[in-house]
N, C-alpha and C positions, 0 to 999 in steps of 0.2 A: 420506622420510616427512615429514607437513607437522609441523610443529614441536608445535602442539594436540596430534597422536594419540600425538608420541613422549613427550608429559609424560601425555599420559592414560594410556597403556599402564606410564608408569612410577608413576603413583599407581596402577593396580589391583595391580600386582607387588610394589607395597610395600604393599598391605592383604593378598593373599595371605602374603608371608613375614610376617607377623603372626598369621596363622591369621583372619582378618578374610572373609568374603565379599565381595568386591569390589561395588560398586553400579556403576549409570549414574553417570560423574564429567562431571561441567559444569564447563567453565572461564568465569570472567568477565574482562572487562576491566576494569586495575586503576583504582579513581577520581582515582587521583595518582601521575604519574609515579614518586615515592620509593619507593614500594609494589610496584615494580616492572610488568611487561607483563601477567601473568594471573595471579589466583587464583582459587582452588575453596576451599569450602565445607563440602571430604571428610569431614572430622573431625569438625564440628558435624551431620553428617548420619547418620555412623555412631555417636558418642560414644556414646548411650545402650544401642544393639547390642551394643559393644566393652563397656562398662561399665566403662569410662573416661573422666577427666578430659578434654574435648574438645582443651584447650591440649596437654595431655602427651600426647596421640594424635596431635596432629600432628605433636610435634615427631618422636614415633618415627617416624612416616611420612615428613616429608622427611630423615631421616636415612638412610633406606633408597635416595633419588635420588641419584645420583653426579650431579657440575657436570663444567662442562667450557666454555670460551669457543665449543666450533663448536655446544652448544645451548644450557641452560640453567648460566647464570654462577653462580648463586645463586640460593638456595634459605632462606627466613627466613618464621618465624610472627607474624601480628600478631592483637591482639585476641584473640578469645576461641577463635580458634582457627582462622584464615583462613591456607591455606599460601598463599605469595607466589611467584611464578618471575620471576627477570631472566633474558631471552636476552641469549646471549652474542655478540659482536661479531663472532664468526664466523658465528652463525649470521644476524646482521642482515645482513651481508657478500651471504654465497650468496642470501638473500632478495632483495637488491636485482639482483644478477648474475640471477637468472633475470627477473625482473619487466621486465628491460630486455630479455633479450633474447626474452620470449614475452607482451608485454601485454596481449593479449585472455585469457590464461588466467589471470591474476593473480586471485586470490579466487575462481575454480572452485572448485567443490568435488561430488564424487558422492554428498552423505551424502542427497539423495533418492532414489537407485535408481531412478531412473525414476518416480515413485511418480505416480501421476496426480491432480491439486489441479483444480478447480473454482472458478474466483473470481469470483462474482457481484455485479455492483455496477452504481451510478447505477441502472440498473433505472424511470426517473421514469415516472410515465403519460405517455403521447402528448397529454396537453392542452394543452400550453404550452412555452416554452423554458424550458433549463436553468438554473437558478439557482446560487447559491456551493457550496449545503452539495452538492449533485451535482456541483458540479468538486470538492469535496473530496475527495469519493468516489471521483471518476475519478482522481484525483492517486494517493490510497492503495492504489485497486485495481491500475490499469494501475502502479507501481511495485513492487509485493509480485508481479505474475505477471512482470515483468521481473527478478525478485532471484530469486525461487524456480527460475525456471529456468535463471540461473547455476551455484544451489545444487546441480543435477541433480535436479533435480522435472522432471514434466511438466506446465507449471502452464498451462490455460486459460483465456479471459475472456468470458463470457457477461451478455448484458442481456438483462433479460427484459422483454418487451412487453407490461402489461398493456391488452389489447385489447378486452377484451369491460367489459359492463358498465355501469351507472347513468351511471361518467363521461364515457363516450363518448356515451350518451345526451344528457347534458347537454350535452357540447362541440357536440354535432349543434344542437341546440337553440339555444345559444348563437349561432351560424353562423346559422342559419336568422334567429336576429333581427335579427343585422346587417345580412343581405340586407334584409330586410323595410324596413328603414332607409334602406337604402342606395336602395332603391324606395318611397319617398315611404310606405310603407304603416307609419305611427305604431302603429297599433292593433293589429299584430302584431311589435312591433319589442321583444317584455318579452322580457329574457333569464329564465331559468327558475331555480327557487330552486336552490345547489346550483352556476351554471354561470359562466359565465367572462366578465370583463369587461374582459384585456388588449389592447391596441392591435393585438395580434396575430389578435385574432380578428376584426377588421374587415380586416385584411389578406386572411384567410382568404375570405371574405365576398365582395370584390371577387376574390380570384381566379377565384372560381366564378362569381360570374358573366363573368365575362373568357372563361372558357370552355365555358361552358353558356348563355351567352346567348339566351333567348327557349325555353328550358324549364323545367319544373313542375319546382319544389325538393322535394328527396326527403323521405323522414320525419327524425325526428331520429335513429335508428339505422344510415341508410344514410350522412345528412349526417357524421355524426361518426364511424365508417371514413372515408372520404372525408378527412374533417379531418384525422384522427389519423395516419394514413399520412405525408400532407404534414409533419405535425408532427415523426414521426419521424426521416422527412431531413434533414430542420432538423438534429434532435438529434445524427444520425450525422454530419453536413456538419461542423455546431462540434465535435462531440470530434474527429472527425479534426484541425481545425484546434488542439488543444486535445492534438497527438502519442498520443492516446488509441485504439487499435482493438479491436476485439471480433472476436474468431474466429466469433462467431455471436451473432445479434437472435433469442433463442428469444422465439414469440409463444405467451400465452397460446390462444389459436382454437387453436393445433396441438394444443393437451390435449383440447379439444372436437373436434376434426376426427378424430384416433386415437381416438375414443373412452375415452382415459385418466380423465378427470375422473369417469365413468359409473360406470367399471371401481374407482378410488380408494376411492367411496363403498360400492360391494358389497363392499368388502373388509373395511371399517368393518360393514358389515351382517351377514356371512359371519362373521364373532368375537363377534358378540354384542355391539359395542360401540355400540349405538344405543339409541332408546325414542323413542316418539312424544310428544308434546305439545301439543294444542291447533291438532292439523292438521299442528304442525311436527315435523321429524325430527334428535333430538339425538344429537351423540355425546358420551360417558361421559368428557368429558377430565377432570375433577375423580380418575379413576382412576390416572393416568399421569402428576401434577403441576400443574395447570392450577388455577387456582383457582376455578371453575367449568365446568360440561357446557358446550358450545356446541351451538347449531344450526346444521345441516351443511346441510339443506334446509326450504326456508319451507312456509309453506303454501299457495302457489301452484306449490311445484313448482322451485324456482329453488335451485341449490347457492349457499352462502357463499362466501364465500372461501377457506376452512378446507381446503374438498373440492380443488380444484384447485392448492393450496399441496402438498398430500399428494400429488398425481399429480405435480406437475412434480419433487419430491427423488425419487418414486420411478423417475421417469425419471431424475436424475443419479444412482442408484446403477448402473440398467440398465447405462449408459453406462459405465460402469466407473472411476468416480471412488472413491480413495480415503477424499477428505475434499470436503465442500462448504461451501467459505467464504463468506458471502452477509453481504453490507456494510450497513447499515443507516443512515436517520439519526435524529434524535434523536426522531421522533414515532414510529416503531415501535418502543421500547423494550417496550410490553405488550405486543407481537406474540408474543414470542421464546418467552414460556412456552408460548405458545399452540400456536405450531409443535412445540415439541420434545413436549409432551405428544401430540399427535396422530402425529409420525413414531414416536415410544416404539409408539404404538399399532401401528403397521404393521410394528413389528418391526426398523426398522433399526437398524445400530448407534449404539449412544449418541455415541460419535464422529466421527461421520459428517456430521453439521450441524454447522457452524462462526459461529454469528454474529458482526460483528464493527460492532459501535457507534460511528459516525461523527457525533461536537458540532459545535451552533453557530457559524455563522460569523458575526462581525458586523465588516461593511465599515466603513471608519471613513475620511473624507476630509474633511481642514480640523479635523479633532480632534472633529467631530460622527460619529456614525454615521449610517449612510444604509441607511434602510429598506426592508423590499422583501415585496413579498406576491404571487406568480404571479397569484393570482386578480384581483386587484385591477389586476396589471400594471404596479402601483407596483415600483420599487427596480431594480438593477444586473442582469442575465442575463449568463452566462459569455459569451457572443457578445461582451457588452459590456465585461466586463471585461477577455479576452484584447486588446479593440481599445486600452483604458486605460490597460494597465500591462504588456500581451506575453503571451507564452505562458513563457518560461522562470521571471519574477518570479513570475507566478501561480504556476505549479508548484511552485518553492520555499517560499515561503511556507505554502501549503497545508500542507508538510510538516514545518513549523519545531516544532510542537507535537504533543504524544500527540494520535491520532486521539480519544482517548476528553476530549480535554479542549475549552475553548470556546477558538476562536479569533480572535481581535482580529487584523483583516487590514487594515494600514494602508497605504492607497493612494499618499500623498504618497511616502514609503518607497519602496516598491516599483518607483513611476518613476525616484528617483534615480540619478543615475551618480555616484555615487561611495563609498567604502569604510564609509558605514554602510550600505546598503543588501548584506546577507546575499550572494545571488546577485550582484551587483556584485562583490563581496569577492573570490568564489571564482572566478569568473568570470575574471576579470583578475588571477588569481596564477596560471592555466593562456597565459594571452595572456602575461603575463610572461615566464615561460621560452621560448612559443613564437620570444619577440622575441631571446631570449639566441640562440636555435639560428639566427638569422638574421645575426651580426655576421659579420664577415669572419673574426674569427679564431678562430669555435665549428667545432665539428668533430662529426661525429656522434659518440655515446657509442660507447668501445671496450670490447669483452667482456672484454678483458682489461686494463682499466682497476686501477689500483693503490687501491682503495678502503681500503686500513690507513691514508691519508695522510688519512680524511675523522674527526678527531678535537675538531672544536670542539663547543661543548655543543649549537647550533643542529641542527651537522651530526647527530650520534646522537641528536635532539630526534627531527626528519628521519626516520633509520629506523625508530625505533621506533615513532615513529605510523604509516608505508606497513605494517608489520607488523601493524597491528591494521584493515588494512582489510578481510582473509577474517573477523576476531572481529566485525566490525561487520555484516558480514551475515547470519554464524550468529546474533547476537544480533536482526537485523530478522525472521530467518527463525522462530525461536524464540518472539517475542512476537507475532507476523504485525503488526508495526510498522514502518515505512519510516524513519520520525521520526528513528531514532538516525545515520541514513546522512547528514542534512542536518548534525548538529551535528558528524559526524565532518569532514568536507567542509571546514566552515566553520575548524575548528580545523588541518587538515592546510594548510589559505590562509595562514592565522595564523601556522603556522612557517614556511612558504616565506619569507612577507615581511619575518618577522623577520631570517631566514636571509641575504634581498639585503640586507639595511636593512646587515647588520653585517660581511657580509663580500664580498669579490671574487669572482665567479667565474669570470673569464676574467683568470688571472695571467700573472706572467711565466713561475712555474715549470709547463711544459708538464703534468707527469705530477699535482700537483696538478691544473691543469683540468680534466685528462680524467675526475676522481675526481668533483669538481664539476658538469661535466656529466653525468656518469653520475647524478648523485643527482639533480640536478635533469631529467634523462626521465623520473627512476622516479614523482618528484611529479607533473609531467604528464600519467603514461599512467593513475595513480587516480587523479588530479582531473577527467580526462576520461571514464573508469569511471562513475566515479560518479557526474559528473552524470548520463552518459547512463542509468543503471538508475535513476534517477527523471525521467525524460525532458528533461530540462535541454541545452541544447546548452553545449559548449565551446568559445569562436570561438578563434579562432587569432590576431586583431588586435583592439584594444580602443581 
């Protein structure tokens, strides 16, 4: 049994023989070694239930858990009523013996059940290349469907193409005046209010002519398909380069080609939840949360946006998603009421949409910040920054901070090779070891390796941290944060190197090495873990 269920099963069995109802127990990881590997919350959750002193509720509760060195050592209250658990050296022991000898399973776990997640993110329009705060995106998303599916989720990744639309219009537009340009013709060369003025849409411009040479330029709605397509690729080319894929580019058109979008709004119409206005046709969101009605169709006839939002989640429930996570950045924050009041309308469940709020990124090189506006064409694109600073730097980075917070992404940094730079750090405490396994006189780890001989404070530093690498992903998978798996990473480096700094690992005394190399695979195989479930590679030589 994994060590978490056999403490959780013994805190419900101790609120039972108490006469207590057992709840859902959450265990945390503890903030300070002293305080031991996990605590819970039990007491402070139940106290008021019990109608009891939360302190004195604990204490009878872990009096109820028997210790023992092969699980939990000890057992102590702190504050106001936090039970504490130290695993015991036995069971660090057997933790490390399996991890060596099965390390792709290490930190599995089935508590998804199959359960099937939807993770929708970057999502950019097709008018231009991707910018930071969409690699952010891609970093959180493509990491969180890589960890849930450890976790035993069946977690997908979907972009969604918005295709249709005013801004394709525009990008068509845009296009058209660069040609115009590009053919001496000044007086049709206005980009259109609204449209795009990056470097890239003169690219665009000369392709088409490069391959339509000496034919009539289409309007701005065929020109901007046309664009947008091309643009796409782009997109899909850099994330691939960017270790990013998507199982599927759902395009908006396909809601318009099923006739979904149609079907969405008669559904709004079919419950009474509409009224007309001035030509135009509202729907009643002020009913279900929203802090105003919106209009769904103009008075030309034309859906919002609102209507085809409601078709596409009610195509990801069709699909049979449990939960739909959809990554957002900082300028769709008003979105969110907006959606959740309209799918409330359509009856899904309340937990069924997931949004999840992806801050600021601001590039900082030379100690200035370097600004950047797609439209304008000014500032850094991912294309540009994976050529800058790599794909693995990027990647880490992105994920050094809560997604919900602003992050200051410093380029100098990022290039360095050496031990302040984060992913450098961890990087090269994984090459480290690989180099120990390469001396003449390392040996591959033995299963039957004498691990009681591993007693320095480094060494049991050492296990306790690889032990909190399944906590660190229940805990990613729990907040749908990746964030805590980088500063785990960083810190599991940090003992390794303490570890070589202070002591030998290839001695004279054989049955100690072998105890020593055993510990140090086990760092290896989650140092390399873990990079890889936030897309990081592990090199082997540094």
């Amino acid at each position: 049994m994994l060590i978490e269920k056999h403490i959780e099963l013994a805190l419900k069995e101790a609120c039972s023989h108490l006469g207590i109802e057992p709840p859902e127990v959450l265990l945390e990881i503890s903030r300070q070694p002293e305080f031991g590997d996990l605590t819970s919350n039990l007491a402070l959750a139940i106290a008021k239930t019990a109608g009891m002193d939360p302190r004195k509720l604990a204490q009878e509760i872990a009096e109820q858990i028997s210790t023992s060195d092969d699980a939990v050592s000890k057992v102590e209250i702190a504050g106001p009523g936090f039970i504490n658990f130290h695993l015991g050296m036995g069971c660090l022991k057997t933790m490390l013996t399996g991890l060596v000898q099965a390390p792709g399973g290490f930190g599995a776990s089935e508590e998804g059940k199959d359960e099937q997640w939807l993770f929708e993110f970057v999502s950019a329009n097709p008018t231009g290349p991707l910018n930071v705060v969409s690699a952010r995106a891609a970093c959180v998303g493509d990491s969180l469907v890589r960890i849930f599916n450890k976790r035993g989720y069946r977690a997908h990744s979907e972009y969604y193409v918005n295709d249709t639309g005013g801004q394709i219009r525009n990008l068509g537009g845009s296009v058209r005046a660069r040609i115009a340009e590009l053919q001496g013709l000044a007086e049709s060369a206005v980009i259109p209010e609204g449209g795009y003025h990056g470097d890239y849409v003169r690219d665009l411009a000369r392709r088409w002519l490069d391959i339509h040479s000496g034919q009539t330029v289409p309007n701005d709605h065929e020109m901007g398909r046309w664009a947008a397509d091309l643009i796409r690729e782009r997109q899909e080319r850099t994330l691939t380069d960017f270790r990013v894929a998507f199982q599927r580019w759902f395009r908006e058109s396909e809601l318009y080609g099923a006739d979904h979008v149609p079907q969405a709004f008669h559904l709004l119409e079919s419950e009474e939840l509409t009224y007309s206005s001035d030509g135009a046709v509202y729907f009643q969101a002020s009913r279900f949360g929203d802090s105003e009605d919106r209009v769904v169709k103009t008075s030309d006839g034309r859906f919002t946006y609102v209507v085809p939002d409601i078709a596409y989640h009610l195509d990801k429930h069709r699909r049979g998603y449990r939960k739909a996570v959809t990554i957002l950045g900082p300028d769709h924050h008003g979105h969110i009421a907006q959606l959740k009041a309209a799918l409330r309308a359509v009856k899904l469940p309340d937990d069924f949409f997931h949004p999840l709020m992806i801050q600021q990124v601001n590039l900082r090189r030379g100690g200035e910040e370097v600004k950047m506006s797609k439209r304008a064409g000014v500032g850094i694109m991912l294309d540009e920054l994976i050529q800058e600073v790599g794909v693995d730097a990027a990647r880490f980075f992105f994920l050094m901070r809560r997604s919900s917070s602003h992050l200051d992404f410093d380029m100098d940094l990022a290039r360095k090779h050496s031990d302040d730079n984060p992913v450098f750090y961890v990087q090269y405490g994984h090459a480290r070891i690989r180099s120990i396994f390469r001396q003449p006189d390392a040996a591959d780890p033995k299963p039957d390796a004498d691990l009681s001989l591993l007693k320095e404070s480094e060494e049991i530093s050492l296990l306790r941290h690889l032990a909190r690498f399944s906590w660190t992903l229940e805990t990613a998978v729990r907040g749908l944060e990746p964030h805590p798996l980088t500063t785990y990473l960083i810190e599991l480096a940090r003992g390794f190197h303490l570890f070589y700094q202070r002591h030998r690992i290839i001695t004279p005394d054989r049955d100690l090495t072998a105890a020593r190399l055993t510990l140090c695979q086990g760092v290896a195989s989650v140092l390399k873990e873990g990079l890889n479930l936030i897309g990081v590679e592990a090199p082997e030589r540094m």
